[in-house]
NUBA-735638 format. One record per atom (N, C-alpha, C): y negated, z negated, x negated; residue number from 1; atom name. Coordinates in nm, 2 decimals. Layout:
<sites>
SITE      y      z      x   i at
SITE      Y      Z      X NUM CA
...
</sites>
This chain:
<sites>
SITE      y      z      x   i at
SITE  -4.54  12.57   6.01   1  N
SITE  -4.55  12.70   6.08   1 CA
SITE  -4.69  12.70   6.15   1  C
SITE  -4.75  12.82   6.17   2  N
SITE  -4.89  12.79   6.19   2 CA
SITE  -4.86  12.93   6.33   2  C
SITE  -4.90  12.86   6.45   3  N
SITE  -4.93  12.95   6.58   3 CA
SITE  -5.01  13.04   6.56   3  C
SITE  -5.11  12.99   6.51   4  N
SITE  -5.25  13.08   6.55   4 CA
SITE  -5.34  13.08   6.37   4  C
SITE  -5.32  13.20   6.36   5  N
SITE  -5.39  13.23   6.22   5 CA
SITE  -5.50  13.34   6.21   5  C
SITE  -5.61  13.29   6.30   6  N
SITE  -5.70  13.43   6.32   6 CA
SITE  -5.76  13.49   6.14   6  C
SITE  -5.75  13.61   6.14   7  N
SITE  -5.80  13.65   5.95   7 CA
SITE  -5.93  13.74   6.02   7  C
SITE  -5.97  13.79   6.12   8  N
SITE  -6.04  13.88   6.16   8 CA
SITE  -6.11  13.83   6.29   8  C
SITE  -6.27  13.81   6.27   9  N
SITE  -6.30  13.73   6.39   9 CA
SITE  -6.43  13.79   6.43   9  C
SITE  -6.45  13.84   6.53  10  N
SITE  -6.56  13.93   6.59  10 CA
SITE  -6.70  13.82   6.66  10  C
SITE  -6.77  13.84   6.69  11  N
SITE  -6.91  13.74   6.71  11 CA
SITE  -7.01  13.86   6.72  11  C
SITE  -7.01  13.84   6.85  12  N
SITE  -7.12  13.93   6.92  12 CA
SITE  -7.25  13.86   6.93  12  C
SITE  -7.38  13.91   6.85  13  N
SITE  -7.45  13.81   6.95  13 CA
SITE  -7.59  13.88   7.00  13  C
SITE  -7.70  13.85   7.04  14  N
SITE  -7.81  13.89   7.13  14 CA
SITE  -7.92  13.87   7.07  14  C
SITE  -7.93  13.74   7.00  15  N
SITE  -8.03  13.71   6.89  15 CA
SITE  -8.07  13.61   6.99  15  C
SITE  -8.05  13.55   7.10  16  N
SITE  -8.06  13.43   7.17  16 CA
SITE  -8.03  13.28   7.15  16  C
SITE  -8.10  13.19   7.17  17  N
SITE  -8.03  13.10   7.07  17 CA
SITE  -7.89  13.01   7.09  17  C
SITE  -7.84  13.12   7.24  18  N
SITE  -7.70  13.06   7.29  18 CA
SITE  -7.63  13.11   7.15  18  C
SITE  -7.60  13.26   7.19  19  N
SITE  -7.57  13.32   7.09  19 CA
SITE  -7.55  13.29   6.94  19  C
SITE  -7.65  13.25   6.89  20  N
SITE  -7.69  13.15   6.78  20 CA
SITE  -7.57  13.04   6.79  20  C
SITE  -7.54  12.96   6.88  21  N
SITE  -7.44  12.90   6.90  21 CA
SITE  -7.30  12.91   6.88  21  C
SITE  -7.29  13.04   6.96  22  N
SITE  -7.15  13.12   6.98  22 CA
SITE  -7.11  13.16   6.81  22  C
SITE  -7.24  13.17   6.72  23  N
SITE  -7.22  13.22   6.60  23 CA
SITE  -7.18  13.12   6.46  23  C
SITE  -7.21  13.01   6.55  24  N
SITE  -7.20  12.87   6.46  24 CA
SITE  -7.07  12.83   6.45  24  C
SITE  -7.02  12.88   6.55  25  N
SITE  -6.87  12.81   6.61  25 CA
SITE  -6.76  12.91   6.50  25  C
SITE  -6.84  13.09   6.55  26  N
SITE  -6.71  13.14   6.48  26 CA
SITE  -6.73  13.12   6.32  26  C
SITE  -6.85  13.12   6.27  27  N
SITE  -6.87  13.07   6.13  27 CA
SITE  -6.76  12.97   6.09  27  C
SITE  -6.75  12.86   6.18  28  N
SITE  -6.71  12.76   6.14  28 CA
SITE  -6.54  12.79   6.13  28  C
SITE  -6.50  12.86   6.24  29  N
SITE  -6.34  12.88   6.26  29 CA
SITE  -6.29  12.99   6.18  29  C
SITE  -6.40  13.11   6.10  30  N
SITE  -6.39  13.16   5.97  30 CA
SITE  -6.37  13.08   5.89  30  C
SITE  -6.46  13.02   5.86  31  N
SITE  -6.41  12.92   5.75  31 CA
SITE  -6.32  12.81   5.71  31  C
SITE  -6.25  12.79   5.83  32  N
SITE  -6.17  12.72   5.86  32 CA
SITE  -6.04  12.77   5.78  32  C
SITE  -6.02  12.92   5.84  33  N
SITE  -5.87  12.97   5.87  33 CA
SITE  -5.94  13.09   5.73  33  C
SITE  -6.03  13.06   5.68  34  N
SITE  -6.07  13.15   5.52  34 CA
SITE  -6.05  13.34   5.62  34  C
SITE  -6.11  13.35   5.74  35  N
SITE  -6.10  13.51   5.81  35 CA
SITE  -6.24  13.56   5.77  35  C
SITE  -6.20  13.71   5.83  36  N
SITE  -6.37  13.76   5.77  36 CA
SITE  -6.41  13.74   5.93  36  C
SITE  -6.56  13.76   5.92  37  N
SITE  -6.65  13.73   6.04  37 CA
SITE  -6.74  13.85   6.08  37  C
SITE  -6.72  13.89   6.17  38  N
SITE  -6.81  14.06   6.20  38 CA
SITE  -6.94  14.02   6.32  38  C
SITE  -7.02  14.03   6.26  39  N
SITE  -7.13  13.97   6.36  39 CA
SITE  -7.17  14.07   6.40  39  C
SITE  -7.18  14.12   6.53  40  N
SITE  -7.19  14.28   6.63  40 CA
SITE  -7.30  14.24   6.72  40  C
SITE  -7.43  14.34   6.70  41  N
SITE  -7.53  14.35   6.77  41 CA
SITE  -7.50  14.48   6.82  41  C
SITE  -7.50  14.45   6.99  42  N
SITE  -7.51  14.52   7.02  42 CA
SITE  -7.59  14.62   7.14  42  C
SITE  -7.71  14.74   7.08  43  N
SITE  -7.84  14.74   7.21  43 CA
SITE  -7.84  14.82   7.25  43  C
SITE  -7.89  14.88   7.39  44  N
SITE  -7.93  15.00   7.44  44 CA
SITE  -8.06  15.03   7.41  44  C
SITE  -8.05  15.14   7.33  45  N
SITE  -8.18  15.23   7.34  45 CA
SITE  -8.33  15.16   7.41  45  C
SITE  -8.27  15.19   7.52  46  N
SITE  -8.38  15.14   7.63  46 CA
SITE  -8.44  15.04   7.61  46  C
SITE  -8.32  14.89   7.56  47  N
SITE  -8.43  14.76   7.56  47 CA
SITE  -8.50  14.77   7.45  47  C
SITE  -8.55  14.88   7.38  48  N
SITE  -8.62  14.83   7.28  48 CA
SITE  -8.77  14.97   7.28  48  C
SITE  -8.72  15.06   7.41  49  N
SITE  -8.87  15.15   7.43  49 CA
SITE  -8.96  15.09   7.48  49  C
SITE  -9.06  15.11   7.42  50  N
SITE  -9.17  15.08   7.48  50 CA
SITE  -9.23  15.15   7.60  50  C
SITE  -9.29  15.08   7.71  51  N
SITE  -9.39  15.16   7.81  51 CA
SITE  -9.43  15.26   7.82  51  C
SITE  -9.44  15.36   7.90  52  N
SITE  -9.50  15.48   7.89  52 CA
SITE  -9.65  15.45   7.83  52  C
SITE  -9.74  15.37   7.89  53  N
SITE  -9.85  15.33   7.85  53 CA
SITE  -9.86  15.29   7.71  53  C
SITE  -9.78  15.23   7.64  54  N
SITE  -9.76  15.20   7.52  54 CA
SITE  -9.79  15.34   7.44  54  C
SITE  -9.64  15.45   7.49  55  N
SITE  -9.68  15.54   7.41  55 CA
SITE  -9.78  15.62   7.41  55  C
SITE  -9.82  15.62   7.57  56  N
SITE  -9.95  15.74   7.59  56 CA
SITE -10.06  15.67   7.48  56  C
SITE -10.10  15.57   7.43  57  N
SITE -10.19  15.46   7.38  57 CA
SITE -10.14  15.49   7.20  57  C
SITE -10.04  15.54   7.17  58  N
SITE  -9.99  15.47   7.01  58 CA
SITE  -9.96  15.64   7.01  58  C
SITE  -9.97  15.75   7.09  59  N
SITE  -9.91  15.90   7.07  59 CA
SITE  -9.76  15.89   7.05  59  C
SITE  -9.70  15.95   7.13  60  N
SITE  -9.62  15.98   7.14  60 CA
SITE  -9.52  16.05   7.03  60  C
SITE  -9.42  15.93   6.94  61  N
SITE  -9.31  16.03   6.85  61 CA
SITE  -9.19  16.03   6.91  61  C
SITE  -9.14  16.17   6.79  62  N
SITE  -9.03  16.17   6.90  62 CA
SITE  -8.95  16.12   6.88  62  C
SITE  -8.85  16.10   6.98  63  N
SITE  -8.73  16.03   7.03  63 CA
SITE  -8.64  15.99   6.93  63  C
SITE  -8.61  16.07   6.82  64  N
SITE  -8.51  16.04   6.71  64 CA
SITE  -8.62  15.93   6.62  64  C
SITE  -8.71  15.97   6.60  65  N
SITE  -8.77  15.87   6.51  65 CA
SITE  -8.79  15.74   6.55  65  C
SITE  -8.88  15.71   6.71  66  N
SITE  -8.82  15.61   6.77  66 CA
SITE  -8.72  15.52   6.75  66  C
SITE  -8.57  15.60   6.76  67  N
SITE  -8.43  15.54   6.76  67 CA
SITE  -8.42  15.48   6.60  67  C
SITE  -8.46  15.56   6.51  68  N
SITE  -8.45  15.52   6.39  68 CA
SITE  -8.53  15.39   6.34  68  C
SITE  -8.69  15.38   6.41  69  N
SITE  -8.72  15.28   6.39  69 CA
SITE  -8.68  15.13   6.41  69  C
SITE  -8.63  15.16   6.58  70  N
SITE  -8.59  15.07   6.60  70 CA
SITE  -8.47  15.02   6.52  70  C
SITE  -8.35  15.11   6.50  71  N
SITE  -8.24  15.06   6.44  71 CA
SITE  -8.27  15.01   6.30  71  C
SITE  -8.38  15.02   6.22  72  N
SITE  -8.39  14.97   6.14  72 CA
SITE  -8.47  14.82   6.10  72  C
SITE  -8.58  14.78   6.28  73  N
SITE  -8.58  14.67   6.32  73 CA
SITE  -8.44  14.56   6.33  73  C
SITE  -8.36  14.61   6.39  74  N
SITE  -8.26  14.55   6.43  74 CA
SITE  -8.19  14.52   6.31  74  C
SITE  -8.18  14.63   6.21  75  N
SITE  -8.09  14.60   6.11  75 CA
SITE  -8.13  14.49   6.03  75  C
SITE  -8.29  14.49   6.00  76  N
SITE  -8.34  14.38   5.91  76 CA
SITE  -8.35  14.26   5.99  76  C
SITE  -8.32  14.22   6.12  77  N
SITE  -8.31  14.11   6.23  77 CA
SITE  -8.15  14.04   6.16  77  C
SITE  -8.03  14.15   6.18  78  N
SITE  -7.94  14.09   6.14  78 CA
SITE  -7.91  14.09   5.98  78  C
SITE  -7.99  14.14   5.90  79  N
SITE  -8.01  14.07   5.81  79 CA
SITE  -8.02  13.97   5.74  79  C
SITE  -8.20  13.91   5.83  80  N
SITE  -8.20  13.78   5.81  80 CA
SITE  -8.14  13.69   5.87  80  C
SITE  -8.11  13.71   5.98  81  N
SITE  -8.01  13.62   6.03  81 CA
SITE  -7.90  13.55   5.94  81  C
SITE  -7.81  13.68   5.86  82  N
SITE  -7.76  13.65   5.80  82 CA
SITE  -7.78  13.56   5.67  82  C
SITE  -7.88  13.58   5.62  83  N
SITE  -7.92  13.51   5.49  83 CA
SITE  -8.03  13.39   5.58  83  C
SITE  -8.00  13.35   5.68  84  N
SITE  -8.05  13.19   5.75  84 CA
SITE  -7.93  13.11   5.81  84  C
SITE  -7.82  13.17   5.80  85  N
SITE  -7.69  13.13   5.82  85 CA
SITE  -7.57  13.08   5.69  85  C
SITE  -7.66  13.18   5.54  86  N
SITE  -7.64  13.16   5.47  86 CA
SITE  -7.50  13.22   5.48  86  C
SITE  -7.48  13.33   5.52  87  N
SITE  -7.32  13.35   5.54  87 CA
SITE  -7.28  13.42   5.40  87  C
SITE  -7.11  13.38   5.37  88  N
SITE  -7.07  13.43   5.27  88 CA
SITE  -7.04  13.54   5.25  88  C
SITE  -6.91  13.59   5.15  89  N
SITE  -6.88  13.69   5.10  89 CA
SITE  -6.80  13.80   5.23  89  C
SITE  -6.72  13.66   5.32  90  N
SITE  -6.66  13.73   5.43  90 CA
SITE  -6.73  13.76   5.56  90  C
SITE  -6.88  13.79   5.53  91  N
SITE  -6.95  13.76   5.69  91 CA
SITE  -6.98  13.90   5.70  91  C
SITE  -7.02  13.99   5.75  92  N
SITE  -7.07  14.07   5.77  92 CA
SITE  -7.16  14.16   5.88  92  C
SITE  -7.24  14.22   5.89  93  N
SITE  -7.28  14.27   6.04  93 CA
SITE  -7.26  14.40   6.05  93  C
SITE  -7.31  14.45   6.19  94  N
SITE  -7.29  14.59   6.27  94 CA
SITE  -7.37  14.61   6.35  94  C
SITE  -7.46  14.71   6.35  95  N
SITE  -7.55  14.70   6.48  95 CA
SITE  -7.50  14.85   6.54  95  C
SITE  -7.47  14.88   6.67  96  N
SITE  -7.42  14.97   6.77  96 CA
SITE  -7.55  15.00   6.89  96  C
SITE  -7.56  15.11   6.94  97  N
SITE  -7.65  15.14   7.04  97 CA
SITE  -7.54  15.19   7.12  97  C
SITE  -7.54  15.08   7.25  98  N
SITE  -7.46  15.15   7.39  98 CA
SITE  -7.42  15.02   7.47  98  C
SITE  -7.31  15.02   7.53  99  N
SITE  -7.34  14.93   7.67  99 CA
SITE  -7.23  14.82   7.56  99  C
SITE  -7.26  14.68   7.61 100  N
SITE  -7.23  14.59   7.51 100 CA
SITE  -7.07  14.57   7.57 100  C
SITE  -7.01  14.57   7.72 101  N
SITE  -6.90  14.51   7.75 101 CA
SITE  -6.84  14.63   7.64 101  C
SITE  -6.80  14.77   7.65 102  N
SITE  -6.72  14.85   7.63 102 CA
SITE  -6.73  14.88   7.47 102  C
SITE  -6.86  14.83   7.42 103  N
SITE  -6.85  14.84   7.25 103 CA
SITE  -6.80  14.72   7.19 103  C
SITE  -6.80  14.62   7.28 104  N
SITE  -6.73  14.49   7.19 104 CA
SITE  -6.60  14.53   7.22 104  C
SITE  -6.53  14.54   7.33 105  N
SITE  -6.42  14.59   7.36 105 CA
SITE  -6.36  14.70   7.24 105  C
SITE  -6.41  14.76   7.23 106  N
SITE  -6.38  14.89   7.15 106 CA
SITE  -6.40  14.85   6.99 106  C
SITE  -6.48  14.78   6.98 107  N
SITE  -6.47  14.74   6.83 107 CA
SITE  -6.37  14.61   6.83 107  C
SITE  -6.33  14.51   6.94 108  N
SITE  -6.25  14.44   6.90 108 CA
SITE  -6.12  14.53   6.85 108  C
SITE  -6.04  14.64   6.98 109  N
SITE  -5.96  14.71   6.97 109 CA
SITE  -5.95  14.76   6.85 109  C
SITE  -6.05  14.86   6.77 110  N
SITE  -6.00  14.98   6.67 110 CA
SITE  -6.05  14.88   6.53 110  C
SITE  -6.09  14.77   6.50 111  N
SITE  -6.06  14.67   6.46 111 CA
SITE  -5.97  14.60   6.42 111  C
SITE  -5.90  14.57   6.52 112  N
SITE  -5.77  14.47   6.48 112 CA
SITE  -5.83  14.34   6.47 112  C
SITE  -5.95  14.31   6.53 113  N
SITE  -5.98  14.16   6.53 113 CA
SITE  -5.90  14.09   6.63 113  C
SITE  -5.87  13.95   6.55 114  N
SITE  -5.76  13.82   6.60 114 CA
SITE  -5.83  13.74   6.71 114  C
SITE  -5.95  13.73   6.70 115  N
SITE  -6.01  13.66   6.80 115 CA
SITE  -6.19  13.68   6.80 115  C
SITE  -6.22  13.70   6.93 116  N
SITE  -6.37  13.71   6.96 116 CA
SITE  -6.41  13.59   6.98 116  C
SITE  -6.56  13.59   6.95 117  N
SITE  -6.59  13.45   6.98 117 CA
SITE  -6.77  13.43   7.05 117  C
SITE  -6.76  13.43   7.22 118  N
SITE  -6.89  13.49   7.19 118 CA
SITE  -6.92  13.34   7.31 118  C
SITE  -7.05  13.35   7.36 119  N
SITE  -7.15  13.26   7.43 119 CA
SITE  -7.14  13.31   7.59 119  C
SITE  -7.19  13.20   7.65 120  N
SITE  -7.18  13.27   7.84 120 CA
SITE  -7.32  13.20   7.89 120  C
SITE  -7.42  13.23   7.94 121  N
SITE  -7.49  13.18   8.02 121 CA
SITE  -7.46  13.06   8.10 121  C
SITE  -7.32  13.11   8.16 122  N
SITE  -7.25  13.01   8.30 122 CA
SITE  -7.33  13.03   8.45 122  C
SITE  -7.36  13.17   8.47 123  N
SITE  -7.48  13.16   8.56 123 CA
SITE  -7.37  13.13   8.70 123  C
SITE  -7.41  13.11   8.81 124  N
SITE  -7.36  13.07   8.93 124 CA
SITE  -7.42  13.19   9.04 124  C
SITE  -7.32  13.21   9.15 125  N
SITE  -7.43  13.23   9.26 125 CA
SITE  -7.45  13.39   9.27 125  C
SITE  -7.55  13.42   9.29 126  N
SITE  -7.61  13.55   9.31 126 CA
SITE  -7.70  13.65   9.18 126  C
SITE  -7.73  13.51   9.10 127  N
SITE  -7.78  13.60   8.94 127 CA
SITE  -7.66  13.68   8.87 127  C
SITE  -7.54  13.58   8.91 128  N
SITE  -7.37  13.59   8.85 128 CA
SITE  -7.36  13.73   8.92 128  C
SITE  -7.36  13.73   9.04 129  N
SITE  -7.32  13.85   9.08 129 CA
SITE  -7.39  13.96   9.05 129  C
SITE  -7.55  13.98   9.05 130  N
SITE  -7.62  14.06   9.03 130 CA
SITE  -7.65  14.15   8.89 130  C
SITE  -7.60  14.04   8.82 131  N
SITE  -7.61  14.08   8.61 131 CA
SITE  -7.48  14.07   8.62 131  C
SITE  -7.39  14.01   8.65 132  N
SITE  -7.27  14.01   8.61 132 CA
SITE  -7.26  13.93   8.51 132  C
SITE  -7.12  13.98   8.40 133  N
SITE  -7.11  13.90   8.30 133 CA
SITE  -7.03  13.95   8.19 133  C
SITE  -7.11  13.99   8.04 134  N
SITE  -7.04  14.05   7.98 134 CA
SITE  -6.92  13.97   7.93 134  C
SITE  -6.97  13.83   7.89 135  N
SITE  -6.84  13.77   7.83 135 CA
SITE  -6.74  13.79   7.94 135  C
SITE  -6.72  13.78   8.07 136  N
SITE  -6.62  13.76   8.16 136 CA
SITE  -6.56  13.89   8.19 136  C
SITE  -6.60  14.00   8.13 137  N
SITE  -6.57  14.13   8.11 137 CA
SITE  -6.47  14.15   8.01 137  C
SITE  -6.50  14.08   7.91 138  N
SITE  -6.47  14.13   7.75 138 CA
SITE  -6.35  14.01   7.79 138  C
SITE  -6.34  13.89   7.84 139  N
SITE  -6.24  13.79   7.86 139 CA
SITE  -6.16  13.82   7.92 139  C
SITE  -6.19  13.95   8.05 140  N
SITE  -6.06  13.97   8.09 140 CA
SITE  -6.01  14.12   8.08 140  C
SITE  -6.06  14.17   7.95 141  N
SITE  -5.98  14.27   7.93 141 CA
SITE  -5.97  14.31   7.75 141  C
SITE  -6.02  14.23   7.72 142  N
SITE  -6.00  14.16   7.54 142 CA
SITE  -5.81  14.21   7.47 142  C
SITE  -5.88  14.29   7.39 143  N
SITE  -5.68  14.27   7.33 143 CA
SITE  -5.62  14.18   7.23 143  C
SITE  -5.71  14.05   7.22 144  N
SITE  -5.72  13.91   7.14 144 CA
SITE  -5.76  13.80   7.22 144  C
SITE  -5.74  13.73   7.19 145  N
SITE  -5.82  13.61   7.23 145 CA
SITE  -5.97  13.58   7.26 145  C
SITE  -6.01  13.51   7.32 146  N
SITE  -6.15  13.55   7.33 146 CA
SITE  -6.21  13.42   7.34 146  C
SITE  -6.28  13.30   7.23 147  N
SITE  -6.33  13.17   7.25 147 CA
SITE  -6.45  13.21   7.28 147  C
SITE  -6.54  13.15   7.46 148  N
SITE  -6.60  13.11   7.53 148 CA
SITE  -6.71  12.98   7.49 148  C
SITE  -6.78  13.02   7.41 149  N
SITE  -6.89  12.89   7.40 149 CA
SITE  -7.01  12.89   7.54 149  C
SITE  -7.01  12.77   7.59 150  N
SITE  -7.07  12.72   7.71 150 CA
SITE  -7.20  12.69   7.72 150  C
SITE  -7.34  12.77   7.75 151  N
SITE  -7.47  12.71   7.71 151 CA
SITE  -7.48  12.53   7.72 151  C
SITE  -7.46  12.51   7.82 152  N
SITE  -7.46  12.33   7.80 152 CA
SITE  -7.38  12.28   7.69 152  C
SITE  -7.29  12.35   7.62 153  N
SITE  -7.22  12.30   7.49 153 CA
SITE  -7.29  12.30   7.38 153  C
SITE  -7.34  12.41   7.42 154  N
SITE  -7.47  12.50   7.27 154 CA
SITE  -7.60  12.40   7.27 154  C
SITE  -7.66  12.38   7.37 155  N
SITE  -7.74  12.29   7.39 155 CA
SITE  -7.74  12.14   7.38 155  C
SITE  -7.63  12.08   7.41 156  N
SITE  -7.60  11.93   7.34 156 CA
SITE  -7.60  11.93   7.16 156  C
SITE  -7.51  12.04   7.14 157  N
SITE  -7.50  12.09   7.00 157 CA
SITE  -7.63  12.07   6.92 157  C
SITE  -7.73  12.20   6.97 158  N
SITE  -7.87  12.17   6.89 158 CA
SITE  -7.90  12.02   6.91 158  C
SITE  -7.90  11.97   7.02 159  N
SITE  -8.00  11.85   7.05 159 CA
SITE  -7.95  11.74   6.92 159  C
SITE  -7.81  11.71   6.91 160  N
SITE  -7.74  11.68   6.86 160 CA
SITE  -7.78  11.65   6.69 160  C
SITE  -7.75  11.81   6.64 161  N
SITE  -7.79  11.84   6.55 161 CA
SITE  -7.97  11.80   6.51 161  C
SITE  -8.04  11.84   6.59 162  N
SITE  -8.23  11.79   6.54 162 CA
SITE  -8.18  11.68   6.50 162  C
SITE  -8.13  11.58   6.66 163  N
SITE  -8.16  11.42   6.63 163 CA
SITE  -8.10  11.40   6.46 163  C
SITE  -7.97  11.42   6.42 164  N
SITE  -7.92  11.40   6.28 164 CA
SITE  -8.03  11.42   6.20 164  C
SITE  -8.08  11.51   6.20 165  N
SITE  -8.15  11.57   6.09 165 CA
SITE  -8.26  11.50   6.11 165  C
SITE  -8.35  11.47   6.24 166  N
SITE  -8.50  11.38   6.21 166 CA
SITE  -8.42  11.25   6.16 166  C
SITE  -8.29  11.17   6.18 167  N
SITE  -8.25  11.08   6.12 167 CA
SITE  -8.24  11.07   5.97 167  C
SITE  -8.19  11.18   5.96 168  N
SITE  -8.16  11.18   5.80 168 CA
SITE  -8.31  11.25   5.71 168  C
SITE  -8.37  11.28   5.75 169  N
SITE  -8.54  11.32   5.71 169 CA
SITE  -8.58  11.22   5.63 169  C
SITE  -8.64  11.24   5.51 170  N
SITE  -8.69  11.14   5.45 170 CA
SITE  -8.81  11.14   5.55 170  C
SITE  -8.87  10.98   5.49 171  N
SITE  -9.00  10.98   5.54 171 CA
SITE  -9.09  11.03   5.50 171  C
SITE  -9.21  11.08   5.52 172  N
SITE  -9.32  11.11   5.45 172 CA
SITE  -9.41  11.05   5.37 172  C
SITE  -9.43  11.07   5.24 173  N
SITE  -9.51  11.02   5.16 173 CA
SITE  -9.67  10.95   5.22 173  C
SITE  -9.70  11.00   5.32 174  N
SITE  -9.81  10.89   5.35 174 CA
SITE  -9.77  10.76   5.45 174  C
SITE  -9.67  10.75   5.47 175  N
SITE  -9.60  10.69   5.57 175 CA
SITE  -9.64  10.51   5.51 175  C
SITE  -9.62  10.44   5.57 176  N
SITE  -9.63  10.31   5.50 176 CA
SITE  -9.50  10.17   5.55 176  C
</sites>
């Protein structure tokens, strides 16, 4: 009998290399339990205009073309991402323009995804209170489960991971 059989698994990420983390994990628990994997970028407009100075300097286009540009930056970001993850047949992406707690929320819901799987800073203190915190948003009002990858987890991880790999590195041909 099997408790827990996620087939539909959500992964939000920022393009950060926590994130990058949070994306390793659900990869892995897709492939695990054979679910599909929905990788959701998700931006506001805003973080991606440029300066007023920018545009007074480059002339000013307008606003829709802008938005288009950018969305089509972003699209070819999660792109490659994807084909450097090497993801399969079940991976797929989504990029959304709007506020990230209420679109992951909303796409976990009209979805039907089994489990989210995203990254936390872990900030403490008065940064915590001042940014807040999307994952602790989406954790406590999630209509699935929601697996919490921990920057210090993500970080041992990489470290982890180099060291193997300068281990397993052949040597170099001028080496002696």
């Amino acid at each position: 009998m099997k408790i827990y059989d996620p087939k539909k698994i959500l992964v939000p990420v920022d393009f950060s290399e926590l994130s990058m983390g949070a994306l390793r994990a659900g990869l892995e628990i897709g492939g695990k339990w054979d679910a599909e994997v929905l990788v959701l970028h998700i931006s506001t407009f805003s973080d991606h205009m440029p300066s007023y100075a920018e545009l007074e300097i480059a002339g000013v286009s307008p606003r829709s073309q802008r938005r288009e540009d950018t969305r089509m930056e972003l699209e070819s970001r999660l792109d490659l991402l994807l084909k450097e993850i090497s993801a399969g047949p079940k991976v797929r992406s989504t990029l959304l323009f709007g506020t990230p707690t209420a679109d992951i929320l909303n796409t976990a819901q009209s979805g039907n995804f089994d489990l989210i799987v995203m990254a936390t800073h872990g900030r403490k203190g008065l940064s915590r209170l001042l940014l807040g915190s999307v994952t602790e948003q989406v954790v406590r009002r999630a209509p699935c489960p929601v697996f919490v990858v921990r920057s210090k987890v993500v970080e041992k991880k990489i470290a982890e991971a180099a060291a193997e790999e300068r281990a397993t590195a052949p040597l170099s041909a001028g080496a002696s």
